[in-house]
Biopython code that builds the backbone (N, CA, C, O; Angstrom):
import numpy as np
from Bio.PDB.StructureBuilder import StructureBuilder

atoms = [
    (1, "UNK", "N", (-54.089, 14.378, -30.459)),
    (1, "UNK", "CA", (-54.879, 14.123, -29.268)),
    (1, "UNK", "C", (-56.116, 13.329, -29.687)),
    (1, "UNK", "O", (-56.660, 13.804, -30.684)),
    (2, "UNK", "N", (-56.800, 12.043, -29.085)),
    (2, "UNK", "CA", (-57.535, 11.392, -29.476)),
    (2, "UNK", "C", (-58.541, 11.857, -28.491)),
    (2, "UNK", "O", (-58.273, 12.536, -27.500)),
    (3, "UNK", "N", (-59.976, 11.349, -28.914)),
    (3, "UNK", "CA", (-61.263, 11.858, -28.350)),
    (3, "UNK", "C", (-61.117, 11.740, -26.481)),
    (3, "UNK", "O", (-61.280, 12.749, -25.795)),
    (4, "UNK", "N", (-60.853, 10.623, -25.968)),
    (4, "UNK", "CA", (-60.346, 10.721, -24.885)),
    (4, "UNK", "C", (-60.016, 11.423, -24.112)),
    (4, "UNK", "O", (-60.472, 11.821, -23.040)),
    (5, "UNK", "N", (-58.845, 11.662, -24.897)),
    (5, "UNK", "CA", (-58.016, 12.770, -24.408)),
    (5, "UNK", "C", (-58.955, 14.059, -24.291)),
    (5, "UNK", "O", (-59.167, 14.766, -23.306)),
    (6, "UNK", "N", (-59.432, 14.148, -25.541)),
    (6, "UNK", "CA", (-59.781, 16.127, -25.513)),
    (6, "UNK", "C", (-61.410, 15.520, -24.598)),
    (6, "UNK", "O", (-61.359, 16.533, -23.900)),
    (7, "UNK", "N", (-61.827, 15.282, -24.423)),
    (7, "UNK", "CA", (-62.818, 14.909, -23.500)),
    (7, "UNK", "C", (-62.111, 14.883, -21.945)),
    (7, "UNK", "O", (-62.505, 15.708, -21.121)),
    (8, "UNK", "N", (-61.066, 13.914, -21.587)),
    (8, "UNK", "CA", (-60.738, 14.521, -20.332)),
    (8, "UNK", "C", (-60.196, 15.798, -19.937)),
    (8, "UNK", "O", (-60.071, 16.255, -18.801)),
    (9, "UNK", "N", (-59.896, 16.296, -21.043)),
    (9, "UNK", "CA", (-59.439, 18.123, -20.713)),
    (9, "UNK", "C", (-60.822, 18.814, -20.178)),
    (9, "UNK", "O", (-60.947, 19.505, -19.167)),
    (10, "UNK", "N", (-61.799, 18.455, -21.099)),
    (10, "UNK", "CA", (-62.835, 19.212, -21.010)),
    (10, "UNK", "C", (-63.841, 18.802, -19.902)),
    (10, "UNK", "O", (-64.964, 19.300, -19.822)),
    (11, "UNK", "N", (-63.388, 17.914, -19.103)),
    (11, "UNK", "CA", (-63.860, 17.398, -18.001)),
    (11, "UNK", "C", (-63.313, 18.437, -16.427)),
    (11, "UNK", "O", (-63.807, 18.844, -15.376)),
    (12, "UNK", "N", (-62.018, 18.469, -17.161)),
    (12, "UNK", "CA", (-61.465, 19.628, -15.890)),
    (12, "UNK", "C", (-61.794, 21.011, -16.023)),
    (12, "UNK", "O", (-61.459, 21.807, -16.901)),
    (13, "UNK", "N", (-62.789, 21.228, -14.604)),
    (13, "UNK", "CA", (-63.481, 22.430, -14.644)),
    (13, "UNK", "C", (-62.566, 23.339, -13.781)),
    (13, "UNK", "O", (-61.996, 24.407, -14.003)),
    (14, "UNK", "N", (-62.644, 22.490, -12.692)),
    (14, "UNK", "CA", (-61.416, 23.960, -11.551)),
    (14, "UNK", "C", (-62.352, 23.473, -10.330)),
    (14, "UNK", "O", (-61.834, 23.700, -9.236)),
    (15, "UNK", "N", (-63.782, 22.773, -10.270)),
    (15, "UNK", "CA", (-63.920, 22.271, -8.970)),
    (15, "UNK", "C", (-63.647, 20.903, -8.459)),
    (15, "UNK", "O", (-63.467, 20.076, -9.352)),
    (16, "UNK", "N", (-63.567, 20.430, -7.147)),
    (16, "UNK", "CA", (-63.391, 18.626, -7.188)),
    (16, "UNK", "C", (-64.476, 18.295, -7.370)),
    (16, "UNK", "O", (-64.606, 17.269, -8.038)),
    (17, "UNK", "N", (-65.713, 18.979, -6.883)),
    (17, "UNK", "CA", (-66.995, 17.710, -7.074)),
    (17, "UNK", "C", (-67.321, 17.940, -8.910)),
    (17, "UNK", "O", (-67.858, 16.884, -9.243)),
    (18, "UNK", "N", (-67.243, 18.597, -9.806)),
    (18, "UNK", "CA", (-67.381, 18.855, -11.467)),
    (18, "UNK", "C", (-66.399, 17.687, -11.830)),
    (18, "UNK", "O", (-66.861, 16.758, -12.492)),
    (19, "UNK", "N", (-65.327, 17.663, -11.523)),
    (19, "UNK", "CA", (-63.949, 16.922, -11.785)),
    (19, "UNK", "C", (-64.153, 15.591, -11.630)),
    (19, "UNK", "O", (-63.947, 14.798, -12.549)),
    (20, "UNK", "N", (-64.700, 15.135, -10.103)),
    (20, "UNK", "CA", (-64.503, 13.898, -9.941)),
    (20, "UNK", "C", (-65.891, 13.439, -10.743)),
    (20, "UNK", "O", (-65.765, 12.618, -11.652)),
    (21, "UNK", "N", (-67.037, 13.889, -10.461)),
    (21, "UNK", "CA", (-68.466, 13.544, -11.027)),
    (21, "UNK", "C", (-67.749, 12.964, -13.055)),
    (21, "UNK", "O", (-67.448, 11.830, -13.430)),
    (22, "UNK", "N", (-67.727, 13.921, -13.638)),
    (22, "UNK", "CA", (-67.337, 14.094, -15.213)),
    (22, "UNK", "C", (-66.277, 12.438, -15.191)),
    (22, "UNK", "O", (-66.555, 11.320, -15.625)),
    (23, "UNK", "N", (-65.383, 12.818, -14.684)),
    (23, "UNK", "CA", (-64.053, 12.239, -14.961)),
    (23, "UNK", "C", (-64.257, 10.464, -14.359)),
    (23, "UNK", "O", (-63.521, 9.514, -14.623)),
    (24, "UNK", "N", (-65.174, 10.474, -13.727)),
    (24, "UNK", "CA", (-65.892, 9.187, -13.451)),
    (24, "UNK", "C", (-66.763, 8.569, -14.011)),
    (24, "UNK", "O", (-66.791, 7.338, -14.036)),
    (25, "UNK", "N", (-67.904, 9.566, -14.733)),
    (25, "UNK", "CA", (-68.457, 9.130, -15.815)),
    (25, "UNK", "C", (-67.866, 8.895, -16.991)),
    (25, "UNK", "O", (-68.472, 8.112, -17.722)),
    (26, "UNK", "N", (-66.649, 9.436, -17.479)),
    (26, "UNK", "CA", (-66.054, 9.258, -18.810)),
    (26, "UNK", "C", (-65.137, 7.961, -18.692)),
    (26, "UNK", "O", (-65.056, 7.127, -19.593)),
    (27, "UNK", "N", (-64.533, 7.894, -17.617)),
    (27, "UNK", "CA", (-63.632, 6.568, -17.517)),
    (27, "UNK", "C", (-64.571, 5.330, -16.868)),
    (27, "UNK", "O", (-63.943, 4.284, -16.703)),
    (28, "UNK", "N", (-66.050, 5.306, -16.461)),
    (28, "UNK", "CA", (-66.525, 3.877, -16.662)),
    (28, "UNK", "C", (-67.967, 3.899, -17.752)),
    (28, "UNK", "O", (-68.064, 3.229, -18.780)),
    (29, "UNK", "N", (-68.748, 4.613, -17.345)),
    (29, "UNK", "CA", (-70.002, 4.605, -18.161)),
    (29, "UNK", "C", (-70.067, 5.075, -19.985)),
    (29, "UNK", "O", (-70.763, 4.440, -20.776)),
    (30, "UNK", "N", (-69.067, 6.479, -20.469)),
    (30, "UNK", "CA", (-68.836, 6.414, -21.522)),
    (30, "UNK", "C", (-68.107, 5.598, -22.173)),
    (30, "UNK", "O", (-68.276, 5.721, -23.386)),
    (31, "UNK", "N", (-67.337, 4.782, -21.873)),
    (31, "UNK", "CA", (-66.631, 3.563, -22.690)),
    (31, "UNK", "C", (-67.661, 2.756, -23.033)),
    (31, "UNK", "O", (-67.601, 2.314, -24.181)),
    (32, "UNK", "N", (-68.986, 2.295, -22.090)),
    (32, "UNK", "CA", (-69.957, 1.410, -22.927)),
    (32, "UNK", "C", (-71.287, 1.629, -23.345)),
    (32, "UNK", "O", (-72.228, 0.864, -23.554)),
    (33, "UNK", "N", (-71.061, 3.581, -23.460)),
    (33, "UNK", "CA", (-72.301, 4.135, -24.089)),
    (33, "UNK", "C", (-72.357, 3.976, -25.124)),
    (33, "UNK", "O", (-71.377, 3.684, -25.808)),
    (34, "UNK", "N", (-73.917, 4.165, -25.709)),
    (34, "UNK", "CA", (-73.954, 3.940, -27.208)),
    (34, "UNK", "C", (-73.295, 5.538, -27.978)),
    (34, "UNK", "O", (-72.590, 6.381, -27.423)),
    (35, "UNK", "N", (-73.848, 5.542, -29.468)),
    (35, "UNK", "CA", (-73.040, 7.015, -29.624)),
    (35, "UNK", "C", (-74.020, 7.977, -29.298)),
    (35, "UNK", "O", (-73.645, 9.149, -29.332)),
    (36, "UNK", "N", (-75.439, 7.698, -28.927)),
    (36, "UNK", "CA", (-76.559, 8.926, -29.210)),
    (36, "UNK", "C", (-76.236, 9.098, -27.543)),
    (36, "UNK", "O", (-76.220, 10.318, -27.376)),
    (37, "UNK", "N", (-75.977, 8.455, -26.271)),
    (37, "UNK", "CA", (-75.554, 8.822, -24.971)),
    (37, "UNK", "C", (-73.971, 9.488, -24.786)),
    (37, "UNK", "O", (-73.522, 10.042, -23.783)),
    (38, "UNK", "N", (-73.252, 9.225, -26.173)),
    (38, "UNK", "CA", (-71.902, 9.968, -26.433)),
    (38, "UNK", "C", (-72.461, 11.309, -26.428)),
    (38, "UNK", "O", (-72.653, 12.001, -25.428)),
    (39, "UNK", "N", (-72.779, 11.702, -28.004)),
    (39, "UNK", "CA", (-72.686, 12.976, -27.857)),
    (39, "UNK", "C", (-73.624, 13.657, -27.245)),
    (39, "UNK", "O", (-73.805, 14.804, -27.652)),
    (40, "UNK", "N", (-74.482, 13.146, -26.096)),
    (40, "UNK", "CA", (-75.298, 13.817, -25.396)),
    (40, "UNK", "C", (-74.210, 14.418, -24.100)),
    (40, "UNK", "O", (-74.308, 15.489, -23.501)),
    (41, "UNK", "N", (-73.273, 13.438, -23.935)),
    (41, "UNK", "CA", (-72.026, 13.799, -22.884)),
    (41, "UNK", "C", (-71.629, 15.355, -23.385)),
    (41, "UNK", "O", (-71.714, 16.447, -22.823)),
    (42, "UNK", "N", (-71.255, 15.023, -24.432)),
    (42, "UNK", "CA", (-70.492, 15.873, -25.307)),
    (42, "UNK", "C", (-71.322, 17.358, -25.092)),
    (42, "UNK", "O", (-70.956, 18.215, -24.287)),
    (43, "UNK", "N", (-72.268, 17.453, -25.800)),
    (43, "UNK", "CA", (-73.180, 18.682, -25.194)),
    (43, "UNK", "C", (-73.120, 18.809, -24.059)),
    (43, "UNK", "O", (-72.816, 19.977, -23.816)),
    (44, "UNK", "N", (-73.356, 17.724, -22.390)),
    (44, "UNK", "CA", (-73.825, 18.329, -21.370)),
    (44, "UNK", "C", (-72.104, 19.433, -21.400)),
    (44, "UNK", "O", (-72.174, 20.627, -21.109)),
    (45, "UNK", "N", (-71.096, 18.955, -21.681)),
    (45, "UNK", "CA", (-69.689, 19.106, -21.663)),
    (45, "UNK", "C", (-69.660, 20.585, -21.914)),
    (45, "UNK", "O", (-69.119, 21.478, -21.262)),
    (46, "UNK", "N", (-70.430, 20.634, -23.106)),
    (46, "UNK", "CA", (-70.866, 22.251, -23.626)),
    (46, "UNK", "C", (-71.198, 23.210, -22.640)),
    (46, "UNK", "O", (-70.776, 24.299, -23.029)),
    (47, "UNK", "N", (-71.737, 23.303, -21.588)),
    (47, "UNK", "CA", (-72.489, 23.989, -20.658)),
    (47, "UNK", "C", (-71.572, 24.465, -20.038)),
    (47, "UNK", "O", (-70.563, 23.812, -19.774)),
    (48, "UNK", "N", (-71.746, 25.696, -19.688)),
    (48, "UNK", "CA", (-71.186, 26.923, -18.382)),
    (48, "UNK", "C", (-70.566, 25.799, -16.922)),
    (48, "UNK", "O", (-70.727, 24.675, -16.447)),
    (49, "UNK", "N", (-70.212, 26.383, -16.829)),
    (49, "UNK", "CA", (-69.712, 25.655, -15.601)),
    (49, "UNK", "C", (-70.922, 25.726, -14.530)),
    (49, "UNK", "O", (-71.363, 24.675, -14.063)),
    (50, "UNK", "N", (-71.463, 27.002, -14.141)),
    (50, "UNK", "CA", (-72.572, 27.438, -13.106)),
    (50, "UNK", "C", (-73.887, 26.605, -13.618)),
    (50, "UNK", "O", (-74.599, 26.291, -12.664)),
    (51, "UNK", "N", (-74.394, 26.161, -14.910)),
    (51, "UNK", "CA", (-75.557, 25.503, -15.334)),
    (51, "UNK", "C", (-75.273, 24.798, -14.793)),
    (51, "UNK", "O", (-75.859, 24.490, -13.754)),
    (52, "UNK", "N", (-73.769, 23.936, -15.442)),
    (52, "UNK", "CA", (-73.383, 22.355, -15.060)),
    (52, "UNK", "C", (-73.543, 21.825, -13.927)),
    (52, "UNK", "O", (-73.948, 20.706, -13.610)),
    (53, "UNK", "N", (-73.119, 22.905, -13.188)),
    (53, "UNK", "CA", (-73.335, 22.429, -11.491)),
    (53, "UNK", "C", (-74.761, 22.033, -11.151)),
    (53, "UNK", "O", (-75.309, 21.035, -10.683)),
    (54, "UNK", "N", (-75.197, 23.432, -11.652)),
    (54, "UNK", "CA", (-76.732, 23.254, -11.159)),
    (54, "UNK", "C", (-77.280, 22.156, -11.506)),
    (54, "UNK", "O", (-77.963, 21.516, -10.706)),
    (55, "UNK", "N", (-77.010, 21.642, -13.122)),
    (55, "UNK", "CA", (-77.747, 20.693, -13.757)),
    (55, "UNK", "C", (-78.031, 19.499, -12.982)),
    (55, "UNK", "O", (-79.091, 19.006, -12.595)),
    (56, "UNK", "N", (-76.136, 18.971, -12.785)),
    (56, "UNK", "CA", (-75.937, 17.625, -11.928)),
    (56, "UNK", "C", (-76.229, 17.489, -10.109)),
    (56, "UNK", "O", (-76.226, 16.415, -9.507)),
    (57, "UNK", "N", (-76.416, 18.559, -9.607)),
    (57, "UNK", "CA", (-76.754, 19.029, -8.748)),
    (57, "UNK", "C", (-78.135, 19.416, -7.954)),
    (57, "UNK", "O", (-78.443, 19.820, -6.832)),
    (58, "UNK", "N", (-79.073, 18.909, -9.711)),
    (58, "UNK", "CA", (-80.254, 18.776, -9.055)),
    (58, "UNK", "C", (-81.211, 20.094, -9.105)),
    (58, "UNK", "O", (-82.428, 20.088, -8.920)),
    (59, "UNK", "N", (-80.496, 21.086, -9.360)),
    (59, "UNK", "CA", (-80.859, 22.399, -8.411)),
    (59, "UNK", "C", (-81.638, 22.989, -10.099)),
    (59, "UNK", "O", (-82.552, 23.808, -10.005)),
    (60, "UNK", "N", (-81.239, 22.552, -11.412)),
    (60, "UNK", "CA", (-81.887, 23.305, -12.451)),
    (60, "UNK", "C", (-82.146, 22.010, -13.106)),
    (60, "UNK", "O", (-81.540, 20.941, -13.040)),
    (61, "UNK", "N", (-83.462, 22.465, -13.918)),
    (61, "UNK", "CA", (-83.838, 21.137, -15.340)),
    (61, "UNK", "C", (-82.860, 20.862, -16.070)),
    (61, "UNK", "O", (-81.804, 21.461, -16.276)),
    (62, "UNK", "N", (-83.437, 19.539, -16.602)),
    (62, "UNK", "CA", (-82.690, 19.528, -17.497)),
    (62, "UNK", "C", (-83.680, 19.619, -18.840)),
    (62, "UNK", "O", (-84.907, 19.692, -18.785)),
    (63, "UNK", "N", (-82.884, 19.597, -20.045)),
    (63, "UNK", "CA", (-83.660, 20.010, -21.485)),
    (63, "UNK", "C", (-82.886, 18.896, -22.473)),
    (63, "UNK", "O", (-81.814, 18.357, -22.201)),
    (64, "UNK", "N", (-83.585, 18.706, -23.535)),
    (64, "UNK", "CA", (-83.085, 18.246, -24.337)),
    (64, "UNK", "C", (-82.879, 16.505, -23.923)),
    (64, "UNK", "O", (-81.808, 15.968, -24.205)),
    (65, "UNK", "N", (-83.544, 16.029, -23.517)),
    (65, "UNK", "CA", (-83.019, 14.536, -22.982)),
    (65, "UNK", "C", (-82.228, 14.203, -22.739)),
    (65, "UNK", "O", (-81.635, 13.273, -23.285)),
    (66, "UNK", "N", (-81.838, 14.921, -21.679)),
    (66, "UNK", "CA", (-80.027, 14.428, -20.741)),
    (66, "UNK", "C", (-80.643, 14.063, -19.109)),
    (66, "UNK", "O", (-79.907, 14.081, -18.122)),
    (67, "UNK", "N", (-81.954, 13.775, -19.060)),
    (67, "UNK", "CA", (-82.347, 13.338, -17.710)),
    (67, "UNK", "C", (-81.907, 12.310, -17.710)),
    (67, "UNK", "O", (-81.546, 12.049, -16.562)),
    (68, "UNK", "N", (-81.646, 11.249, -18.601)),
    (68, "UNK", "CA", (-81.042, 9.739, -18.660)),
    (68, "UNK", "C", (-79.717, 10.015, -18.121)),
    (68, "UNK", "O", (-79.250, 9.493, -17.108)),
    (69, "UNK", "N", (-79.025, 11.051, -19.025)),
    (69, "UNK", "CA", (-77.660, 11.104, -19.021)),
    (69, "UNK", "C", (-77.090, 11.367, -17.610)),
    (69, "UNK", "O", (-76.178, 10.809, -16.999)),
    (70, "UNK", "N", (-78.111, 12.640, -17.201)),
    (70, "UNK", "CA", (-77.470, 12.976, -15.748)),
    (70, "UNK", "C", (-77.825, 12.503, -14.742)),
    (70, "UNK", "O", (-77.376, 13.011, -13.715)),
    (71, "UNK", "N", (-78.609, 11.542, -14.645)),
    (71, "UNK", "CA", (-78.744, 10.515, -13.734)),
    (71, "UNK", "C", (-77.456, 9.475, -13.612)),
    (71, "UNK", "O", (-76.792, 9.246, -12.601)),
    (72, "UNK", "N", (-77.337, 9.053, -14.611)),
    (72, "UNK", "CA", (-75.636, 8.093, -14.953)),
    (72, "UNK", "C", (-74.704, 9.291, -14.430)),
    (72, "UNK", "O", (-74.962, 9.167, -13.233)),
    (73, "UNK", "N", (-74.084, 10.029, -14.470)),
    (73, "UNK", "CA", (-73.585, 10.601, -14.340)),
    (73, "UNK", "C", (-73.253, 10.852, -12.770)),
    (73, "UNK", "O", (-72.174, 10.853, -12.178)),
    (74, "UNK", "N", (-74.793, 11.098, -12.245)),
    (74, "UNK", "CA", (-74.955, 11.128, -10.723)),
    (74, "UNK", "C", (-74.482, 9.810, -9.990)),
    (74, "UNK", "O", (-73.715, 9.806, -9.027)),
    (75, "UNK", "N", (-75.005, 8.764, -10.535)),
    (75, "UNK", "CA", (-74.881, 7.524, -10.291)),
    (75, "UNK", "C", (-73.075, 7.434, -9.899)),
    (75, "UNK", "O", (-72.656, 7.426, -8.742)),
    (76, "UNK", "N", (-72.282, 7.378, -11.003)),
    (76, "UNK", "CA", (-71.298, 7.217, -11.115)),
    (76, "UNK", "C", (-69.997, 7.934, -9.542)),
    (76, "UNK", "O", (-68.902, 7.581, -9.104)),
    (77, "UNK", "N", (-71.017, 9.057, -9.215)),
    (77, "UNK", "CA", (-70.659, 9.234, -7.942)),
    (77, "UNK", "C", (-70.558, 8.656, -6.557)),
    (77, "UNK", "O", (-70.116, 9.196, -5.543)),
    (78, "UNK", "N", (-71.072, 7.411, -6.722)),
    (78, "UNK", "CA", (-71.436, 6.233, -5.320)),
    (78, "UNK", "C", (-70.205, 5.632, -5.538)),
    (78, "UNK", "O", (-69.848, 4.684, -4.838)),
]
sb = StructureBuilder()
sb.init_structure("model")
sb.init_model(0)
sb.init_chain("A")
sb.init_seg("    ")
for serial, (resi, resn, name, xyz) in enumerate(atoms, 1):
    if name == "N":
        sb.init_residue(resn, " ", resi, " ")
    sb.init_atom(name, np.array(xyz, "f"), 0.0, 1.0, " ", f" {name:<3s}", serial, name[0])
structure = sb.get_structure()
């Protein structure tokens, strides 16, 4: 299984808006991230499902400098 791959597994959470948000950012914006906006993906990826929501959702901070990240991320939803 190549990075891709185990990255879109880990994109499928069990909701549509987690699913489509993730799985939209990985198939246009991570193909022409650099690697330090890679594995920042990679960590947000790390997170609970209930943070995650919250995170991209607006509703909790973020830490660690993924305000860049989850803005792209948000973005990718239009």
């Amino acid at each position: 299984m190549d990075e891709l791959d185990r990255l879109r597994w880990q994109c499928r959470r069990g909701t549509k808006e987690l699913d489509f948000l993730l799985n939209r950012y990985l198939e246009t914006g991570y193909l022409v991230a650099d690697q330090g906006e890679r594995d920042l993906f990679v960590e947000l990826l790390g997170l609970e499902d209930d943070v995650l929501v919250g995170v991209l959702m607006g509703e909790l901070e973020v830490v660690g400098g993924m305000e860049v990240l989850v803005g792209k991320v948000r973005c990718f939803c239009i």
